[in-house]
C-alpha positions as CSV (number, residue, x, y, z in Angstrom):
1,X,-14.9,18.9,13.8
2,X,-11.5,17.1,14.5
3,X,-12.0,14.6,17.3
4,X,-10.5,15.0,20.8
5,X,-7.6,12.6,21.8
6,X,-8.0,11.5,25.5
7,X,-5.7,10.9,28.1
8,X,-2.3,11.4,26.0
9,X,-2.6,8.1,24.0
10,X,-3.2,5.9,26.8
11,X,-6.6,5.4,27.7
12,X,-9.6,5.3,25.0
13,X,-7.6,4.2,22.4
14,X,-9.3,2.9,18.9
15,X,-7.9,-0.7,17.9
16,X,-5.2,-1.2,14.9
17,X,-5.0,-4.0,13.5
18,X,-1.8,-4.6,11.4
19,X,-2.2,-6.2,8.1
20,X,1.6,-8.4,7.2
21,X,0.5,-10.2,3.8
22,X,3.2,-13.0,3.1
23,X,5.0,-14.7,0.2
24,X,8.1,-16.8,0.2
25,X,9.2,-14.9,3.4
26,X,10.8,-16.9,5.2
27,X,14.0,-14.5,5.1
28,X,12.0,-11.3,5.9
29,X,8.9,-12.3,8.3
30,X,9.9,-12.7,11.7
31,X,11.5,-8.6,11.0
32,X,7.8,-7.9,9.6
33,X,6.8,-9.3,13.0
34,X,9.1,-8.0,15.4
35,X,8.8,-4.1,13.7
36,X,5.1,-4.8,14.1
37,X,5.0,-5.7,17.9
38,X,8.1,-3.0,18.3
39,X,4.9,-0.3,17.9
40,X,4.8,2.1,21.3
41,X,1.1,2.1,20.4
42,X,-0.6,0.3,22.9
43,X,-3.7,-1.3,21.1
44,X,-3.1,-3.4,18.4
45,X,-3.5,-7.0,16.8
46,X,-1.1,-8.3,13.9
47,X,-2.7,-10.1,11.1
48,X,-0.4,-12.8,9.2
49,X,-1.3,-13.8,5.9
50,X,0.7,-16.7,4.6
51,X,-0.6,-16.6,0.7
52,X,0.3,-20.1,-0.1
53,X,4.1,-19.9,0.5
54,X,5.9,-22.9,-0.7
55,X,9.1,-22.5,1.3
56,X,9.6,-22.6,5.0
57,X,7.4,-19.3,5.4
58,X,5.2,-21.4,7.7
59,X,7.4,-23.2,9.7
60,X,9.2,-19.7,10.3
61,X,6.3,-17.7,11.5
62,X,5.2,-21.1,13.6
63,X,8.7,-20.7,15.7
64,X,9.1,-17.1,15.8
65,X,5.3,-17.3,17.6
66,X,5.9,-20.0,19.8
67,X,9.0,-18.0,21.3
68,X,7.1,-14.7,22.1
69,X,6.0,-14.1,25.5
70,X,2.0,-14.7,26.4
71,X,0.9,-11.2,25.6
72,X,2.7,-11.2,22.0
73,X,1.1,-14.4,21.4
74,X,-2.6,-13.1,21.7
75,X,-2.1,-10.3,19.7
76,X,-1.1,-12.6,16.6
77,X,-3.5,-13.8,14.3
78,X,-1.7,-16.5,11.5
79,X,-3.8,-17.3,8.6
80,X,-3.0,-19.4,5.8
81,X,-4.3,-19.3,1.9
82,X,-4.1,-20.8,-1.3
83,X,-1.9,-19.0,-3.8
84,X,-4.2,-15.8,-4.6
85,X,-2.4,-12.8,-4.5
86,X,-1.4,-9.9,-3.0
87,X,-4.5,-8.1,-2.8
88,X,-6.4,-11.0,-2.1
89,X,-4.2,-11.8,1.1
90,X,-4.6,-8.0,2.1
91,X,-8.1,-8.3,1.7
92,X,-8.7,-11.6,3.7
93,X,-6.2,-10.1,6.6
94,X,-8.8,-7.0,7.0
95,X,-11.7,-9.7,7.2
96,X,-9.9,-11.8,9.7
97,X,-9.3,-8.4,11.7
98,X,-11.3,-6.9,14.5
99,X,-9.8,-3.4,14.2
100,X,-11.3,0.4,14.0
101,X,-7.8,0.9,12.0
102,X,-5.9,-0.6,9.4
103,X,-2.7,0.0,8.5
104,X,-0.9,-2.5,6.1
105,X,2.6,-3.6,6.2
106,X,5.0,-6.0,3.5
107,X,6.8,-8.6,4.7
108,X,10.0,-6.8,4.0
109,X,9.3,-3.2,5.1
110,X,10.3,-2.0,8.3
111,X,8.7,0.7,10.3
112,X,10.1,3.0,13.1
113,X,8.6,2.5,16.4
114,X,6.2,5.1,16.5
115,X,4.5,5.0,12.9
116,X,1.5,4.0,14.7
117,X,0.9,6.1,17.3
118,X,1.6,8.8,15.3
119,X,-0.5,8.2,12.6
120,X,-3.6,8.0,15.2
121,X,-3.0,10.7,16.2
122,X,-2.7,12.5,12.8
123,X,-6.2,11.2,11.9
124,X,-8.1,11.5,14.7
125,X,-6.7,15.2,14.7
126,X,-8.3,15.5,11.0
127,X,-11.8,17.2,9.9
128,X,-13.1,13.5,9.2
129,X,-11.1,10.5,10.3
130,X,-13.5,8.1,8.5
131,X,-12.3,9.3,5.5
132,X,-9.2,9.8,5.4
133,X,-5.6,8.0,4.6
134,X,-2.9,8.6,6.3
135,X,0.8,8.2,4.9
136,X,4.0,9.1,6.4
137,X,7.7,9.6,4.8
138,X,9.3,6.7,3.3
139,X,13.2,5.6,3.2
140,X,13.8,3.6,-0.1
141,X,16.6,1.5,0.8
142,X,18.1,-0.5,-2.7
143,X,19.6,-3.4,-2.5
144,X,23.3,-2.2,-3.2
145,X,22.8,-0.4,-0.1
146,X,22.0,3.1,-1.2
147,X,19.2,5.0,0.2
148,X,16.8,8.1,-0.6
149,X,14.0,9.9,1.4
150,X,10.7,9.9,-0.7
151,X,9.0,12.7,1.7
152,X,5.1,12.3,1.0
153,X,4.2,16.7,1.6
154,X,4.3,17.3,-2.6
155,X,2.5,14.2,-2.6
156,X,-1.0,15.8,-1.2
157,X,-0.7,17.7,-4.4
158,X,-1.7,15.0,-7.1
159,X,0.2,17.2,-9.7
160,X,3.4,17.5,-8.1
161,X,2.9,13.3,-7.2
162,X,2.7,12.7,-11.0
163,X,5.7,14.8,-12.0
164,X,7.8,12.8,-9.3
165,X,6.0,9.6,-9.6
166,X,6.0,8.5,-6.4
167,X,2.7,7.4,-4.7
168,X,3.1,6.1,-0.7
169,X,3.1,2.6,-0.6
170,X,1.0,0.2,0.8
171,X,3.6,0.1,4.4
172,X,3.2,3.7,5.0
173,X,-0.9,3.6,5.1
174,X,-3.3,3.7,7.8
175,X,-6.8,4.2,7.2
176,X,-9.9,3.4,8.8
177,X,-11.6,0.4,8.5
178,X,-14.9,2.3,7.5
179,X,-12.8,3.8,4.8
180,X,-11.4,0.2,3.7
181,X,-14.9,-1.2,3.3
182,X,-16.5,1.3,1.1
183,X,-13.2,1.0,-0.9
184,X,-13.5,-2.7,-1.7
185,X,-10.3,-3.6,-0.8
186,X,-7.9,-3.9,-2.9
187,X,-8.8,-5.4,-6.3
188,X,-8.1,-8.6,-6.8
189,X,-7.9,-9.1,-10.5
190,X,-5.0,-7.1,-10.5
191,X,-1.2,-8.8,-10.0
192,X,0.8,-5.1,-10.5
193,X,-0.6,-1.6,-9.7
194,X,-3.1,-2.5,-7.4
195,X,-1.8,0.1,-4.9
196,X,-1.8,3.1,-7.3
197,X,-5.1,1.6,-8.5
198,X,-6.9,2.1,-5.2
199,X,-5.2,5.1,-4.7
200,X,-6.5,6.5,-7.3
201,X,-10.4,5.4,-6.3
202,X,-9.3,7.2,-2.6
203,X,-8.7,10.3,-4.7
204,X,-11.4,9.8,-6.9
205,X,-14.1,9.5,-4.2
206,X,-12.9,12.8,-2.9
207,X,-11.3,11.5,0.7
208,X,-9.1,13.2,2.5
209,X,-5.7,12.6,2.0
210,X,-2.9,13.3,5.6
211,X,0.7,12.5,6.3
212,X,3.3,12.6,9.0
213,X,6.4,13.9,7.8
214,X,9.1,11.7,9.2
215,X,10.4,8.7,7.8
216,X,8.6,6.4,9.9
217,X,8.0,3.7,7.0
218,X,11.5,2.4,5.4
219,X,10.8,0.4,2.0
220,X,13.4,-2.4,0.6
221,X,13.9,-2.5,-3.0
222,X,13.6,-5.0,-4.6
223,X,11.4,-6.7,-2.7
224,X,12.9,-10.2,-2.1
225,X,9.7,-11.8,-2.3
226,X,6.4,-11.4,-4.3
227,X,3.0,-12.2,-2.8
228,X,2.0,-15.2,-5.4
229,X,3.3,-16.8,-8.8
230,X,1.5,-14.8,-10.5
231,X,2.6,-11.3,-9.4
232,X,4.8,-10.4,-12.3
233,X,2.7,-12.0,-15.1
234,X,-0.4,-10.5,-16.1
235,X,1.3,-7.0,-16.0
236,X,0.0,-6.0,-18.7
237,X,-4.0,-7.3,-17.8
238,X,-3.3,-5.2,-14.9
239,X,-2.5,-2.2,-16.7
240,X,-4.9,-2.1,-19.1
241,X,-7.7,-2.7,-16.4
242,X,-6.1,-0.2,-14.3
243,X,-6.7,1.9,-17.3
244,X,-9.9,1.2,-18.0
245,X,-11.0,2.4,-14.3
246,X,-9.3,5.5,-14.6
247,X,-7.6,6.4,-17.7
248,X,-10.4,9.1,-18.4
249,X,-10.2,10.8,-14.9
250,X,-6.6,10.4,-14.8
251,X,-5.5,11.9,-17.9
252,X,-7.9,15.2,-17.1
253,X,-5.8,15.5,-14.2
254,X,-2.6,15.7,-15.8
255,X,-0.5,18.7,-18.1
256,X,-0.7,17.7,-21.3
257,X,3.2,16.9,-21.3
258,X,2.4,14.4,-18.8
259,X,0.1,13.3,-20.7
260,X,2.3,12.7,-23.5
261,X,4.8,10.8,-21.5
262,X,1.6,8.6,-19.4
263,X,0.5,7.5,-23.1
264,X,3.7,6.9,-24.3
265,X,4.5,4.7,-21.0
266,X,0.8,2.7,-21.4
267,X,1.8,1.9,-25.0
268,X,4.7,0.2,-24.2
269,X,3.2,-1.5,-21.5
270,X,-0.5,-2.5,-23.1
271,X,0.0,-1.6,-26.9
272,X,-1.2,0.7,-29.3
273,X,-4.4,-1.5,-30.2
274,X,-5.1,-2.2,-26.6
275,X,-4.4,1.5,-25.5
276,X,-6.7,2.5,-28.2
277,X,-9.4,0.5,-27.7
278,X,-9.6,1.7,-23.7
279,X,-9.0,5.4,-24.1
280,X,-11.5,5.5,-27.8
281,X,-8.3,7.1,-29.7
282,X,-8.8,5.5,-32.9
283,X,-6.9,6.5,-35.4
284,X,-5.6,9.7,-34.1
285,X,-2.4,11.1,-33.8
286,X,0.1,8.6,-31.4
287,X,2.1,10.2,-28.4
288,X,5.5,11.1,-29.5
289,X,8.2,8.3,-28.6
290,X,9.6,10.0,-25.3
291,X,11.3,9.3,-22.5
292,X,8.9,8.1,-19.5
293,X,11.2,8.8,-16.6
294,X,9.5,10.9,-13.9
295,X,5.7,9.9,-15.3
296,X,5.1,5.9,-14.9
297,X,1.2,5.9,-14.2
């Protein structure tokens, strides 16, 4: 039975706390901060994750705190790490936290003012907020200035997601933090995928899946910085383990011309040995070289 909201949003309201993982940011985390604080929702913390940032990231975050009013202040919480990771800085924010909520949010991502408050809403409104992530629309903006709306409706539908390749990022979700704990977290062998990864366990485990249509989440791409050295080496590793977690589950779920294009993709990433080892292929017949636009999973 979907849970009652009380007193319009302004009474009874469950904690969120807001999870900014941080690499090299000094350009981008102050806007991180400020779109955070910006929320209309009421009850919130912000969790800062400095992952061992070698520029001025500290410095940056130190002065752009020290200038906030009283209030702002108390809702910070600045922690700083060795060089681990993206996953492993998400992860350590949501055990620094105190909230019933977690919604995560890059360094460089931006987020209209009510993406909060509306995505409470949205899951307490649902059969089981406990289990259930909650996405909203997304604006891709590229770095040559064009844009696109990646609207996340088809996306519910994990057929039509894998035809338009497109899973929500990490800046559009809220779940609970119930939900996060019997996840694990993110996983922190993995320096690429990691998002798709755990959404795949979400869909897996059978959880409910909600999103608010509005672009309420507006993603930069490329990302200007990278949570850790090691983010973009290891790709393959993080591929192939993705793989091994899923590839069986994942490839029932597909048409078999996705399934063509996904093995053809995983080759080139991984390599025939590799891909054959994880999936038992052997010796049998190899995808077809095809394109692998619209199917990178």
């Amino acid at each position: 039975k979907a849970m009652e909201l009380q007193n319009g949003f302004h009474g009874n309201t469950p904690k969120v706390s807001i999870i900014i993982p941080t690499y090299k940011g000094e350009d981008d985390i102050t806007h991180a901060i400020d779109t955070a604080l910006g929320q209309t929702y009421p009850n919130l913390e912000i969790v800062i994750v400095n992952d061992g940032s070698p520029d001025n990231t500290s410095e940056v975050v130190d002065d752009h705190i020290a200038g906030l009013s009283e209030g702002n202040r108390a809702r910070i919480i600045y922690i700083e790490q060795d060089n681990q990771g993206v996953s492993a800085a998400r992860n350590n924010g949501v055990v620094s936290s105190s909230g019933e909520f977690i919604a995560l949010l890059d360094d460089d991502d931006s987020w209209h003012p009510d993406k909060i408050a509306e995505q409470v809403e949205k899951i307490l409104r649902s059969e089981n907020p406990n289990n259930t992530l909650c996405v909203t629309d997304t604006k891709i903006v590229r770095s040559d200035g064009s844009s696109e709306l990646k609207e996340t409706g088809p996306s519910l539908n994990f057929q039509q997601q894998l035809e338009r390749a497109w899973f929500p990022n990490p800046s559009s979700w809220m779940m609970s933090r119930s939900m996060y704990d019997r996840l694990g977290g993110f996983d922190e062998r993995m320096s690429a995928g990691e998002d798709s990864d755990l959404h795949f366990l979400i869909r897996k485990k059978g959880y409910d899946i909600v999103n608010v249509d509005q672009p309420l989440t507006t993603y930069h791409w490329p990302h200007q910085s990278d949570i850790g050295e090691q983010r973009y080496k290891g790709i393959a590793d993080s591929h192939a383990l993705r793989l091994e977690k899923h590839g069986e589950w994942l490839f029932a779920q597909m048409t078999p011309a996705q399934r063509v294009r996904s093995e053809y993709w995983h080759r080139q990433v991984i390599g025939d040995e590799r891909f054959d080892q994880i999936m038992n292929t052997g010796t049998q017949e190899r995808a077809p070289k095809a394109k692998s636009d619209g199917l990178v999973v």
